[in-house]
C-alpha positions in Angstrom: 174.9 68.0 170.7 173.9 65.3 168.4 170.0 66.3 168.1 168.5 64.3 165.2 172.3 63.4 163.2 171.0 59.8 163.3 173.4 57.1 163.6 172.7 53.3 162.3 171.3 50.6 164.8 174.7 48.7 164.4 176.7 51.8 165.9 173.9 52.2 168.8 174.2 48.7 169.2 177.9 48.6 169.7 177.6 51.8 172.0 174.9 50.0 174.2 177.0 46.6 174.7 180.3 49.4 175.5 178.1 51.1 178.4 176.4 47.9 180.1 179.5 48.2 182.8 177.4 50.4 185.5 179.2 49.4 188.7 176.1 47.7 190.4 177.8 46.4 193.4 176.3 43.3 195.4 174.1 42.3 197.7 173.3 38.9 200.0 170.2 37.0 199.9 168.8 33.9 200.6 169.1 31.2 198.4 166.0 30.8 196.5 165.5 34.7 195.9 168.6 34.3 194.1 167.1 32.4 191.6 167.6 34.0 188.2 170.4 36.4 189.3 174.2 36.6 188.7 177.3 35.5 191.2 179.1 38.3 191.9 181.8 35.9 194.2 183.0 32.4 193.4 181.1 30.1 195.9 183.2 27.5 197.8 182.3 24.2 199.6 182.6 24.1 203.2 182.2 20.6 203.7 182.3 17.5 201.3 179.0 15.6 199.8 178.8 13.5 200.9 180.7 13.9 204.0 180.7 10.3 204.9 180.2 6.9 202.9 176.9 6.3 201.8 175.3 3.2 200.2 174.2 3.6 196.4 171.6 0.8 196.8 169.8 -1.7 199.1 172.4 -4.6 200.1 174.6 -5.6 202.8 177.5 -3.5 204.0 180.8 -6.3 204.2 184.3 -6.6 204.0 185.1 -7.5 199.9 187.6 -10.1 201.0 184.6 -11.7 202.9 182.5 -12.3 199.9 186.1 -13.7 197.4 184.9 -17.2 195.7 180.8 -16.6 196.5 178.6 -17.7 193.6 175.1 -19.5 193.0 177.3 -23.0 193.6 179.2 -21.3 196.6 177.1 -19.6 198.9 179.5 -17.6 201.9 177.4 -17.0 205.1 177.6 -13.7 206.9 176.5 -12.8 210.6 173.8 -9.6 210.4 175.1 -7.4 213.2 172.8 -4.5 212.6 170.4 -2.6 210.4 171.3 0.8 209.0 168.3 3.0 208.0 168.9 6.7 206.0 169.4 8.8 208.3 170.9 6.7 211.3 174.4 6.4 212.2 176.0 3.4 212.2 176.4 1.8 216.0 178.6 -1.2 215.3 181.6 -1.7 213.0 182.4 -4.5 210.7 184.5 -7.3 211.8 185.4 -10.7 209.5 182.4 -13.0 208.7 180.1 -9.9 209.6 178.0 -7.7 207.7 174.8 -5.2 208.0 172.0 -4.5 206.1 171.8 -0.9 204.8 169.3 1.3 203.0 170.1 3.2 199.6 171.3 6.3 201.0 172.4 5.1 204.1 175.8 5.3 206.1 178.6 2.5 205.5 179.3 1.2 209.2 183.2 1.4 210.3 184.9 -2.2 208.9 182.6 -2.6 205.9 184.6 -1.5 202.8 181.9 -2.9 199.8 178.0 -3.5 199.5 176.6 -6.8 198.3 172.9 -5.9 196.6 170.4 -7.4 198.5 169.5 -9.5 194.6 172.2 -11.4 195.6 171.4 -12.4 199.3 168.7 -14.9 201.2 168.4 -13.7 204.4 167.7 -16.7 207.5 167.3 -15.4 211.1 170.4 -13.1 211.7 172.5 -14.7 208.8 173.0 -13.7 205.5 173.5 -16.0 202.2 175.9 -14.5 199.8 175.6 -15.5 196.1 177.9 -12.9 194.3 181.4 -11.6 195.0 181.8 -8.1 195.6 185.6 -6.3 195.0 187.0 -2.7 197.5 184.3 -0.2 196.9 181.5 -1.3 194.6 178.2 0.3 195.2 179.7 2.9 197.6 179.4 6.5 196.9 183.1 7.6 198.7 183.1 10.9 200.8 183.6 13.7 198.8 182.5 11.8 195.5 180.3 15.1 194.5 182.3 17.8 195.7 185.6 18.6 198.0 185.7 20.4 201.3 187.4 23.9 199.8 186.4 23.6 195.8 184.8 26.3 194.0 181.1 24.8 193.3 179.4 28.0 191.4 182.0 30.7 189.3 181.4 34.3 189.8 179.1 35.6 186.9 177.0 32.5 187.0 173.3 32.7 186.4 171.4 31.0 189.2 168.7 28.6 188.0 166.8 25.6 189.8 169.7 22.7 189.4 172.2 25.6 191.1 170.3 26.0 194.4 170.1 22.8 194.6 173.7 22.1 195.0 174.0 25.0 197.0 171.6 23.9 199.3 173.6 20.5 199.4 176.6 22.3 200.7 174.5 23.9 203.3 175.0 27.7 202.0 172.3 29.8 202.8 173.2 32.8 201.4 175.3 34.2 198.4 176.4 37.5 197.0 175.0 38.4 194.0 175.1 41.7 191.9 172.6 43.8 193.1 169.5 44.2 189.9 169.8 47.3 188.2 167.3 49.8 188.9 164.9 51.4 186.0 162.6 54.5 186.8 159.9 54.9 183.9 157.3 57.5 183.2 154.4 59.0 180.1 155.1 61.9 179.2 152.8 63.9 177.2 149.3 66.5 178.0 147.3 63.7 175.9 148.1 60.8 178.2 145.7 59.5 180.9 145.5 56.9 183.3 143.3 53.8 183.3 141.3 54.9 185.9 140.0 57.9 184.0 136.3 57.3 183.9 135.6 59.1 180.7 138.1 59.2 177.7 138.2 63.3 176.4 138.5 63.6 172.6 142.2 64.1 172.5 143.2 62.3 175.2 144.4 58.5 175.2 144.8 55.8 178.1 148.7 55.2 179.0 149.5 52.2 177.6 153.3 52.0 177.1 154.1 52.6 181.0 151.9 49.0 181.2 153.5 47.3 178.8 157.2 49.1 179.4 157.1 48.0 183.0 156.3 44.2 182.7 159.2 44.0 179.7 161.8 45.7 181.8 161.2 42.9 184.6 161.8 40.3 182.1 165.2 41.6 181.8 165.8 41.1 185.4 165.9 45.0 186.1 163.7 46.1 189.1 161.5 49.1 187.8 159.3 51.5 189.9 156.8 53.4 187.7 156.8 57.4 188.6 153.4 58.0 186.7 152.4 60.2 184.1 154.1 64.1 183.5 153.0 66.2 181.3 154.3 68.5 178.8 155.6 71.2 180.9 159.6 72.1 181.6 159.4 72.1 185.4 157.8 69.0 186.3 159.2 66.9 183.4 162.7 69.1 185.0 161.7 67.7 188.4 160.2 64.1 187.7 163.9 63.3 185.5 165.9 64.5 188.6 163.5 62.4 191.0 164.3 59.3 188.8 168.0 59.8 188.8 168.0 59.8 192.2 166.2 56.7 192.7 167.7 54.7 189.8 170.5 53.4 187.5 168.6 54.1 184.4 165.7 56.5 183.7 163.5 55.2 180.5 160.8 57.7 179.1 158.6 57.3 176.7 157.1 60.2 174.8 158.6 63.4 174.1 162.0 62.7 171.5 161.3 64.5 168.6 162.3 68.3 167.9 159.1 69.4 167.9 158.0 72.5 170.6 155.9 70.0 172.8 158.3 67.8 172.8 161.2 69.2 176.3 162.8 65.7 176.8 165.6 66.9 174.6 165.3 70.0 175.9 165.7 68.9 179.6 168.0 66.1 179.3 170.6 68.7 177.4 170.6 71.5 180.8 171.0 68.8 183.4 174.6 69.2 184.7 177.5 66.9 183.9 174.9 65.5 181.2 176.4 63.5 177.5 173.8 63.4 175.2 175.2 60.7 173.1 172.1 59.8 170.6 169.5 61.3 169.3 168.2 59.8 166.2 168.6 56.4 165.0 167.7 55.3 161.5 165.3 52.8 162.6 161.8 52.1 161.6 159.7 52.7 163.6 161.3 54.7 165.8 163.9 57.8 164.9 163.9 60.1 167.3 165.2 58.0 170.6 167.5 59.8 173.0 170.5 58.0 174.9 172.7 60.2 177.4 174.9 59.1 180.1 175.1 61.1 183.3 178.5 60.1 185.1 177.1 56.5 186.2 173.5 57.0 185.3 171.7 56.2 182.0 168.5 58.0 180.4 166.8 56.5 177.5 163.8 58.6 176.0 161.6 56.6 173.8 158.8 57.9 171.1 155.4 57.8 172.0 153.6 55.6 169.6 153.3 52.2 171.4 155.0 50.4 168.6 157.6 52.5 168.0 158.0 53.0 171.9 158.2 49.4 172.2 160.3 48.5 168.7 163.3 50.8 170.3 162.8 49.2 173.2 163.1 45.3 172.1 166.1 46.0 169.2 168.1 48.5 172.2 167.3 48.5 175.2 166.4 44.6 176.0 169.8 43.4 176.2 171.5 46.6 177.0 169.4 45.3 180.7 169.9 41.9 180.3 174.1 42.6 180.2 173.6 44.6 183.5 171.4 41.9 185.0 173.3 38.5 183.4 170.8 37.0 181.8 170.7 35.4 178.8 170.8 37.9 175.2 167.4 37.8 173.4 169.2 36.0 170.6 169.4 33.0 172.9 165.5 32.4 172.6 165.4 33.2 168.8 164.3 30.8 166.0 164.4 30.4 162.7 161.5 30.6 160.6 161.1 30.7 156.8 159.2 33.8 155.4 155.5 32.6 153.9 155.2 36.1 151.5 157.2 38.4 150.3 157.9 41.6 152.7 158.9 45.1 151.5 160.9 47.3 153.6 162.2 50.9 153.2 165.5 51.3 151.9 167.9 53.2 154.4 166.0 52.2 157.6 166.7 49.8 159.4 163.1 48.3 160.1 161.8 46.2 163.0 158.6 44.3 161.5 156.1 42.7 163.8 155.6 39.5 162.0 152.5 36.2 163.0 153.9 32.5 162.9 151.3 30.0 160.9 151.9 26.6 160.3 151.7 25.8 156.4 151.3 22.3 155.7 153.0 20.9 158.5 156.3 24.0 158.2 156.2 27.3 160.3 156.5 30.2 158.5 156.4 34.6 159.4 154.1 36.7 157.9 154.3 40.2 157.9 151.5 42.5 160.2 151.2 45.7 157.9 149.9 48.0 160.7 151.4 51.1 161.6 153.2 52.1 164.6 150.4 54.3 165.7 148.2 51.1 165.7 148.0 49.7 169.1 147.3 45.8 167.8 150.5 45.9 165.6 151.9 43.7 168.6 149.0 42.2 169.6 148.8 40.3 166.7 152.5 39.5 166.3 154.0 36.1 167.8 157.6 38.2 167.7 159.4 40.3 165.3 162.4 40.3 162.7 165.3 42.9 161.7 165.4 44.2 158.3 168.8 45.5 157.5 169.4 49.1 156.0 170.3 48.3 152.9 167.5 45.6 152.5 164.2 46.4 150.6 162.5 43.4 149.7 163.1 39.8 151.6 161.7 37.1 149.5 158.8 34.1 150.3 161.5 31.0 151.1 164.0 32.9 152.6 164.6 32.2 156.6 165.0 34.8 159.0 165.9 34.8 162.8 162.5 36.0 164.6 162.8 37.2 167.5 160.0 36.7 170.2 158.5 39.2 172.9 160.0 38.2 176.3 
């Protein structure tokens, strides 16, 4: 039992990146829903693209040797035997002294082995003056030019974005495997907590707002979540509501409930469940100390402090890519900037500190600022445009300096 031996973010860090392995297994779906999700199968190519000779411009389709010795002074004559539109397929094939007029796009008729732009031609009647020599194969796009019949087009493990359904769709696939999203259950815990739709705010009592903001950033991560409400501070139905999210999910995220106080039973709770490792609980972060991790055979629980900031700040510097390894997206350190720091900012030795911070621009340069509200303050993040680290052993970062800032996803 580790209750409250806090370790440093580093080590939680390192333990988080060793446990994003849950076996998700995979799934099919259509094409375009799986846009932003991960390849769990190389794709191959079933046909080639293109699968026949196409023209890469408006011209006339001919044989090359037809066209040797043409030039402004030397104009060759060719018979038109056809017109080929996008779309149609050729009728007629290409025998010496004959050509056809094809579209950009457009099929190469049998015989025709080059295309002469159409800059180059005058037409008269059904005959065509050539002004420019063409050699084998110039502005033909050859079968297969793209991609081969049996090549691997898209590696398992890829992330699917715009320009990858579209080559899918070129090869005609439908639908691909993917890895299935993992699954998050998250609930409030706590007596004080009450829903939006409570008509009249009780002294005491305050309106949910980390299940609101918890929920959108765990779909940003490309983790499906299903919220399970609020459950208050009592054994059984905190005992119950864990065991319902277990069941329905990979990962169970709480927030409320982590400290060692006597209205606080996640600890509690999470150490009787069977087969249970409580692995953390206490990180020397600021804000937010008292987080639990514990791994239950293939499942994951994360209990978060209440306070929205703090909820959140453990959320962002853990918990963010811990889901975005599970789903394949892209770390948050791939949409990270650096900014230079506009005043000096003080930190607390010996806690690793996660600082809301507000982006101006001074005279033409970007700089952070520090936002010196609280974690009980429920406009810390409002105000913020994103956030920094401030390392342990760091107490004062100095006006000039650049930092990576981190923005909310």
């Amino acid at each position: 039992m580790k209750f409250l031996k806090t370790i440093s973010v580093e080590e939680l860090k390192a333990l988080l990146e060793k446990y994003a392995t849950l076996n998700l297994g995979e799934e099919y779906v259509f094409i375009e829903e799986g846009f932003n999700r991960t390849l769990s199968r190389d794709i191959v190519s079933k046909i080639n693209v293109p699968h026949f000779p196409k023209a890469r411009m408006d011209g006339y389709a001919v044989k090359a040797e037809d066209t040797f010795g043409a030039d402004e002074d030397n104009l060759i004559e060719l018979h038109v035997i056809d017109t080929i539109h996008a779309g149609d397929v050729p009728q007629k094939r290409i025998h010496k002294g004959e050509c056809a007029y094809v579209a950009t796009g457009a099929a190469i008729p049998e015989g025709a082995d080059a295309v002469v732009m159409v800059e180059f031609t005058e037409k008269k009647d059904n005959k065509v003056l050539i002004s420019k020599a063409v050699t084998p194969e110039t502005y033909i796009v050859k079968i297969g030019y793209d991609l081969k019949k049996d090549d691997v087009i898209v590696k398992k493990g890829h992330l699917i974005d715009l320009s990858t359904i579209g080559v899918l769709a070129g090869c005609g696939i439908k639908e691909i495997p993917i890895y299935r999203k993992p699954k998050v259950s998250l609930m409030s815990t706590g007596d004080e907590i009450v829903p939006l739709e409570t008509p009249e705010l009780a002294i005491g009592k305050i309106y949910d707002i980390n299940s609101h903001v918890l929920k959108q950033a765990i779909k940003n991560t490309g983790a499906a979540v299903e919220y399970l409400g609020i459950v208050k501070d009592n054994y059984r139905e905190l005992e119950r509501s864990i065991n319902a999210g277990l069941e329905k999910a990979d990962i169970v995220i709480l927030s409320g409930g982590t400290s060692k106080g006597e209205g606080d039973l996640g600890p509690q709770v999470v150490e009787q469940l069977p087969d249970i490792e409580l692995l953390i609980h206490g990180v020397r972060i600021k804000p937010g100390k008292p987080l639990i991790f514990a791994k239950l055979k293939e499942k994951m629980i994360f209990i978060l402090p209440g306070y929205p900031t703090s909820s959140l700040s453990c959320f962002y510097v853990f918990i963010e890519n811990f889901l975005r390894r599970l789903s394949g997206l892209p770390l948050k350190e791939h949409f990270a900037k650096e900014y230079e720091v506009g005043e000096r900012i003080y930190s607390t030795r010996g806690r690793h500190e996660f600082k809301t911070v507000a982006i101006r621009e001074i005279k033409g340069v970007k700089k952070i600022f520090p936002i010196n509200k609280g974690s009980e303050a429920i406009t810390a993040l409002y105000y913020a445009d994103g956030y920094i680290e401030i390392e342990e052993l760091e107490n004062i970062i100095e006006k000039g300096d650049m930092r990576t800032t981190f923005s909310f996803l």
